[in-house]
Structures are given as structure tokens and as C-alpha cells.
N, C-alpha and C positions, 0 to 999 in steps of 0.2 A: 504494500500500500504506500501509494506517496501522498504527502502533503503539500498542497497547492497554497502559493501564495497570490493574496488579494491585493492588488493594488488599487486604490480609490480611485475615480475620475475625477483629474481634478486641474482647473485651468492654471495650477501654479505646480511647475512640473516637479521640484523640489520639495512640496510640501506633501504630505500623503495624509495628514490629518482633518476634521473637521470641526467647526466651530458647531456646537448642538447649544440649542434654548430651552435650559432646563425647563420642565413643566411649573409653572406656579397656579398654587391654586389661591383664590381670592371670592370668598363668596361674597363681597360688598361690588363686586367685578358683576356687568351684566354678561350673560353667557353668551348671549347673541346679539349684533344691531338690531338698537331703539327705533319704531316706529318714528319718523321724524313728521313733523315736530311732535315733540312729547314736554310735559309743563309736571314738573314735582306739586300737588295737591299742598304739599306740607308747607313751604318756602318759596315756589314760585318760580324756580331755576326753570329755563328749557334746554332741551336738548336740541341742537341743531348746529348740521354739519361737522356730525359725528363728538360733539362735544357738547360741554353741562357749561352754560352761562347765562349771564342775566339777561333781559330783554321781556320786550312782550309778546304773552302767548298769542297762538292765532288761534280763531273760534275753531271749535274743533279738535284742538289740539289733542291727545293721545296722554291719558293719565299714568304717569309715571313714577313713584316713589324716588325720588334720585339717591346715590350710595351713601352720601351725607344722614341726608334724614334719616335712612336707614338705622347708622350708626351708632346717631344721636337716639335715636328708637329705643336701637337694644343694648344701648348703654357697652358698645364696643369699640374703643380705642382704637385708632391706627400710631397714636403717638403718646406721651406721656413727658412732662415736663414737672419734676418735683425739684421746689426752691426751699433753698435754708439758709439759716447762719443768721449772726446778729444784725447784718445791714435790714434785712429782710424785714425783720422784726421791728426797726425804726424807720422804714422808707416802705412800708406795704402796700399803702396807696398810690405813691409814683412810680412804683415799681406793673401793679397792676392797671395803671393808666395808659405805661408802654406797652403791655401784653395785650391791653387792648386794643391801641392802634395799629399794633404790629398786625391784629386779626383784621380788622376791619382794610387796612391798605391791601392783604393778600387777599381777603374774602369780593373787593369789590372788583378783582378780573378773574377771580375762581371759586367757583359759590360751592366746589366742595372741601375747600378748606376754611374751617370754622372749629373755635372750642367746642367743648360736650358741655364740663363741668369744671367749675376751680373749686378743690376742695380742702377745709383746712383739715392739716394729720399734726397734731402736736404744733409745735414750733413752726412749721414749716408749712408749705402749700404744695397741692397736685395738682395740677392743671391735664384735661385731658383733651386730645384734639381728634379731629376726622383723617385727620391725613398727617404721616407722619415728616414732610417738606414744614408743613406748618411747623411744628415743637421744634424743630431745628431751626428754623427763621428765629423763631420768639427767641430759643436760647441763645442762639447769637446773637442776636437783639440787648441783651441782658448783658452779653460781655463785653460787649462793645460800649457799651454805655455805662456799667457799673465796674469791668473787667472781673474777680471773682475765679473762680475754679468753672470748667466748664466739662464736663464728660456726655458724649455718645454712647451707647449700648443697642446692636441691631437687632436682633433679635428674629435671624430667618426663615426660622419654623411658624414661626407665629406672624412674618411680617410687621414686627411691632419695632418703634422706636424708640428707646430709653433716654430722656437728657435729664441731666442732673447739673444743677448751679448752685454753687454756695459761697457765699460769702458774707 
């Protein structure tokens, strides 16, 4: 018996391997193209041309829960943003003033990034978001303006973002 070698097809004659896209699952992910136009019932977002933004619906339009609302629904995180430390504790309000605006500048060209929840844990605060771009905007937000400790945590099984700021 001999064994046969496979050579891939491949337009780079040197190369013999291939780039593969691992499968990700995402059930906040629509599994098929949205009826276009479609208008979120919850928020008001439409879908069109293949994307969730703001605008007015047209009569007719195609009801749609958008992945936000969803989120926000089942109280499920794409990101997370827990703050601490003594600055925290004397600058709470200006602090949560930035995390505000920081939402509202990213939310008014992308209506699926938006907090869940800010909740206080002891000393410190959790903030939860829809998309995890957003908790990394906010926490860099936070360091740039306060500077502080800053750490990332990915979290690829779950798709989930950890930032942690303290100072």
C-alpha cells in the first residue's frame, strides 16, 4: 500500500496551507437576512441595507426585535466594565457623566451599542453593555481622562469582554 500525498490548490505556489473561519456561534446574531426594512418595536432602530440604525421607519415596515433589545431583555452582557478605587468613590458623578456621553456619542451612529445596567457591588460599580466595542471605548475613555490601571479580559467561549479600571 502506498500513501498518497495531497497537495492543496492553491494560487500561491509556495504556500500549501489554508486560512479556515472558525465557526462562531452568536445567538444575539440573526441567523438569516432581515426582511428589509424591519423597525425594532422596543427602540425604534431599522434595519436597512443590511445594517441596525437610526432613521424613520417606513409604513409597513417588518417587526423586528433588534440584538440590543434583545440583550437588554435577557439581561445578557456582550461586555462588562467594573470601576474601583478611591478616585471612584470621590469623582462618581463625573466619572458616570463620561460613561454617559461616551454611550450616547457611540449609540447615536450605532443603536446596538448601549449600556444594560450600572450597578453598584461594594465600593465599586459594574456597568454592563450590549456590545462589547462599547466597554472598551468607555474604558478607555476612563484612562485617558483619569489615566488609572486599565485591564482587558476576552473571554472567547462566551464572547464576552472583561474591562477593569481602578484607581
Amino acid at each position: 500500500m502506498t500513501a498518497e500525498t495531497h497537495v492543496p490548490d492553491s494560487s500561491h505556489p509556495g504556500r500549501h496551507d489554508r486560512l479556515l473561519q472558525e465557526w462562531v456561534h452568536d445567538t444575539y446574531k440573526s441567523k438569516s437576512k432581515l426582511p428589509e426594512p424591519a423597525v425594532c418595536p422596543d427602540c425604534g432602530a431599522i434595519y436597512r441595507h443590511g445594517r441596525w440604525q437610526w432613521g424613520e421607519a417606513e409604513a409597513g415596515a417588518h417587526q423586528e426585535t433588534c440584538p440590543a433589545c434583545h440583550r437588554v431583555r435577557d439581561k445578557c452582557p456582550a461586555g462588562f466594565l467594573t470601576l474601583g478605587g478611591e478616585f471612584l468613590l470621590t469623582h462618581k458623578d463625573e466619572i458616570l457623566h463620561l460613561v454617559h456621553n461616551q454611550e450616547a456619542r457611540e449609540k447615536a451612529e450605532h443603536p446596538l451599542k448601549r449600556i444594560i445596567a450600572i450597578e453598584t457591588e461594594g465600593d465599586g460599580l459594574t456597568i454592563t453593555f450590549t456590545d462589547p466595542h462599547l466597554a472598551r471605548g468607555v474604558g478607555e475613555a476612563l484612562h485617558h481622562a483619569y489615566q488609572g490601571q486599565l485591564d482587558f479580559r476576552y473571554q472567547e467561549e462566551e464572547r464576552i469582554l472583561r474591562v477593569n479600571w481602578l484607581r
